[in-house]
C-alpha positions as a printed NumPy array, in Angstrom:
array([[ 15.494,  27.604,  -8.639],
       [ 11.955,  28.518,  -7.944],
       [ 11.09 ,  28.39 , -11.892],
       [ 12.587,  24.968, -11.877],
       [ 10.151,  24.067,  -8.565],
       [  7.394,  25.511, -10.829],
       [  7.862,  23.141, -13.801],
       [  8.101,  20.548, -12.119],
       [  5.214,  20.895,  -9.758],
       [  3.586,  21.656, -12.827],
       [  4.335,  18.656, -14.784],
       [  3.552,  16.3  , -11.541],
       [  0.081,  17.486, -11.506],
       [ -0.439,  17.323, -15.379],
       [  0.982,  13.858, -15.398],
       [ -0.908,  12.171, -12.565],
       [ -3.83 ,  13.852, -13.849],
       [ -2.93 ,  12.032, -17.517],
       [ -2.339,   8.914, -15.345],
       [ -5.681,   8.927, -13.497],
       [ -7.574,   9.714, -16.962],
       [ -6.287,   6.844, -18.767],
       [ -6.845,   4.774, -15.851],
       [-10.338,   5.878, -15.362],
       [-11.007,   5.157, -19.366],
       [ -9.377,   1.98 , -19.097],
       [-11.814,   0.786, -15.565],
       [-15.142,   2.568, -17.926],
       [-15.501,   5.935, -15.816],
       [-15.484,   7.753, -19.09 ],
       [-17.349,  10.987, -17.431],
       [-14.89 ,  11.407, -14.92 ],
       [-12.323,  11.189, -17.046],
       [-13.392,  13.555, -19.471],
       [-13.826,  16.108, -16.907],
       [-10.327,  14.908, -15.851],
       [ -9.383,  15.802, -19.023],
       [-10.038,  19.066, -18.791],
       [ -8.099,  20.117, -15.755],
       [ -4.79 ,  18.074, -17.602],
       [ -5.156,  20.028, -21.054],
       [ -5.221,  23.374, -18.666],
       [ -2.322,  22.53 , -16.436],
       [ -0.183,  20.786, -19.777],
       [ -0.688,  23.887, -21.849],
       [  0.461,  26.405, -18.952],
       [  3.21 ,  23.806, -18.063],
       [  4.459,  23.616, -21.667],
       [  4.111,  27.466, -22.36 ],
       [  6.279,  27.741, -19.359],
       [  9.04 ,  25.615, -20.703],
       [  9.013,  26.367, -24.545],
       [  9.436,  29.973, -23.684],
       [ 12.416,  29.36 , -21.605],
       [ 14.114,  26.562, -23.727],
       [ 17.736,  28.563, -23.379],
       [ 18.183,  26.836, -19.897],
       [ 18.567,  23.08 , -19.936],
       [ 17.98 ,  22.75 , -16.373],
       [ 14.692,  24.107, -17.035],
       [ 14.151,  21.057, -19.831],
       [ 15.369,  18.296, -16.667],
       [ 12.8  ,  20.005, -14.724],
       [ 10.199,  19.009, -17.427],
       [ 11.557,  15.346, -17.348],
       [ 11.718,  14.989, -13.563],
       [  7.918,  16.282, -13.189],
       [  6.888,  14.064, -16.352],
       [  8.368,  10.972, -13.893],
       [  7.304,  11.811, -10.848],
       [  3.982,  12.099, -12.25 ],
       [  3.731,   9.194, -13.236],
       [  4.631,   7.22 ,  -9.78 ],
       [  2.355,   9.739,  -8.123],
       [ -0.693,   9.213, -10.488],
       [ -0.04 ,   6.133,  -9.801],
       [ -0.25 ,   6.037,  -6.625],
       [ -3.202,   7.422,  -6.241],
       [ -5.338,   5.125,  -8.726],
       [ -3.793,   2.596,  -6.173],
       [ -5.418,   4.505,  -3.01 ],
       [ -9.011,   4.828,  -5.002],
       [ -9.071,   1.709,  -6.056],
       [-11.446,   1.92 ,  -8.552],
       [-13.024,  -1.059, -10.049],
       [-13.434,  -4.475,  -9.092],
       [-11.316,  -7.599,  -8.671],
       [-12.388, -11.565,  -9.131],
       [ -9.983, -13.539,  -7.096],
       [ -9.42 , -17.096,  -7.73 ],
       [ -8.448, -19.665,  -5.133],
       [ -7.315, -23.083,  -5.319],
       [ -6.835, -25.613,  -1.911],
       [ -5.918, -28.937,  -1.476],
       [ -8.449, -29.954,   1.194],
       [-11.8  , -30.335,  -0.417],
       [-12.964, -30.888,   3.294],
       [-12.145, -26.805,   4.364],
       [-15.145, -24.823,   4.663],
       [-13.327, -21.679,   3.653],
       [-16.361, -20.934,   1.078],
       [-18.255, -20.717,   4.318],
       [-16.358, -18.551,   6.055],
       [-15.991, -16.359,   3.509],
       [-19.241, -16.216,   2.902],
       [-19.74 , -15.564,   6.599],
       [-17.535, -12.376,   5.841],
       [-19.988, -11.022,   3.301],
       [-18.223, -12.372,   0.261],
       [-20.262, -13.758,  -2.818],
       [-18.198, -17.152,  -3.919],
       [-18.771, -19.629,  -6.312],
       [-16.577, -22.632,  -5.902],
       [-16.527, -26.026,  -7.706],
       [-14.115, -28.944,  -7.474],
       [-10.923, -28.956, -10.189],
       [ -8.214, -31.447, -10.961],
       [ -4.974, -30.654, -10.001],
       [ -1.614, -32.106, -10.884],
       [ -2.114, -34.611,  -7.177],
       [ -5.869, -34.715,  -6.955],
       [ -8.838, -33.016,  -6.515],
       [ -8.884, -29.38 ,  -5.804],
       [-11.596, -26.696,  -4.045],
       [-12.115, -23.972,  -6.618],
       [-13.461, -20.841,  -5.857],
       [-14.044, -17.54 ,  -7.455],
       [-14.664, -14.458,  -5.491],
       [-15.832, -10.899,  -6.513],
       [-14.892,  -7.569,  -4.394],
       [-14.52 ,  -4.161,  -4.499],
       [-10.64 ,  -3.405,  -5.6  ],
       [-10.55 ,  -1.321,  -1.759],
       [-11.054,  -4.688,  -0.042],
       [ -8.465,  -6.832,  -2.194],
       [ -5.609,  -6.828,   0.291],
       [ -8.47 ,  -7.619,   3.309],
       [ -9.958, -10.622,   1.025],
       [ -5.944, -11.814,   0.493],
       [ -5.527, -11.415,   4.925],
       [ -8.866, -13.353,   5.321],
       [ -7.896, -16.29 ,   2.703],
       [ -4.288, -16.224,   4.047],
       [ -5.718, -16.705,   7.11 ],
       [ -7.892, -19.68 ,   7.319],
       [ -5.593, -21.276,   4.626],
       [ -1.899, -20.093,   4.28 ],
       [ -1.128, -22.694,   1.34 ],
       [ -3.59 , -21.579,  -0.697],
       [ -3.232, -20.446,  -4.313],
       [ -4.526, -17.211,  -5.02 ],
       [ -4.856, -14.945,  -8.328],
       [ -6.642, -11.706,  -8.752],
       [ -7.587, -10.158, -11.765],
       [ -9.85 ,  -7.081, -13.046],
       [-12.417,  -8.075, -14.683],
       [-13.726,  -4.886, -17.009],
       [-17.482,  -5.739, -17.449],
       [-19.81 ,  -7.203, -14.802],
       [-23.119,  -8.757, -15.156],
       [-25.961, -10.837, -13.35 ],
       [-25.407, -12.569,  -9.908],
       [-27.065, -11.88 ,  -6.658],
       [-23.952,  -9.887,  -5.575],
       [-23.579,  -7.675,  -8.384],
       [-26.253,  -5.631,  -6.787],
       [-24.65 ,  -5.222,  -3.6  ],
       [-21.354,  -4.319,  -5.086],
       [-22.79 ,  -1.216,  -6.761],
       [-24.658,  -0.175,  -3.708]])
């Protein structure tokens, strides 16, 4: 039972590590995930020595498989609590009159809004940057001085120019 434990405490580390490295490549931190690297290729190799030398027992080969999955949610899950990278959220309200640009502002967001056509008339467009950490704050704060509005977040990949770019990096 405790070689079992072994593989698959193995294979959870190996596989959030390959989680959070592919991540990382994907959001540009290509240093950090080369080093990441690294640590995975060690902990995979001693994982699947482990294994291949003990393929007689199936329960050892489950083992492998319930690591390899649990790995995955719990690399996961961790990209989720660094939160690496940015976001652009766009929002869309009915009420061109609402100073929510303002008051966003006010909270030490950059936004660039415009006025749109919707389907029943004009709409307040606005497009805000953040850090990915403060997403689900920026969502509260929107939510809060206007619960109808539309909202869509995205990632962008490359960032450039602005006065807030700056401030983001900082």
């Amino acid at each position: 039972m405790e070689f079992v434990l072994i593989i698959i405490g193995i294979n959870i580390l190996y596989v959030s590590f390959f989680t959070l490295r592919m991540l990382m490549v994907i959001k540009g931190y290509r240093v950090m995930a080369s080093l990441l690297a690294m640590v995975e290729v060690f902990v995979y190799l001693k994982g699947l020595g482990l294994v291949l030398n003990n393929l007689d027992n199936p329960i050892n080969l489950a083992a492998y498989c319930i690591g390899w999955g649990m790995g995955v949610f719990i690399g996961s899950k961790i990209e989720e609590k660094l939160a690496l990278g940015y976001v652009t959220v766009q929002v869309v309200v009915d009420s061109l009159e609402m100073d929510l640009t303002a008051k966003l502002r006010e909270h030490g967001y950059g936004v660039t809004s415009w006025v749109a056509e919707g389907r029943d008339g004009p709409r307040l467009m606005m497009q805000v940057l953040a850090k990915r950490s403060n997403e689900q704050k920026l969502w509260k704060l929107i939510s809060s001085f206007s619960p109808k509005a539309f909202i869509v977040s995205f990632e962008p990949k490359h960032l450039k120019g602005g006065f807030w770019v700056n401030r983001l990096r900082g």
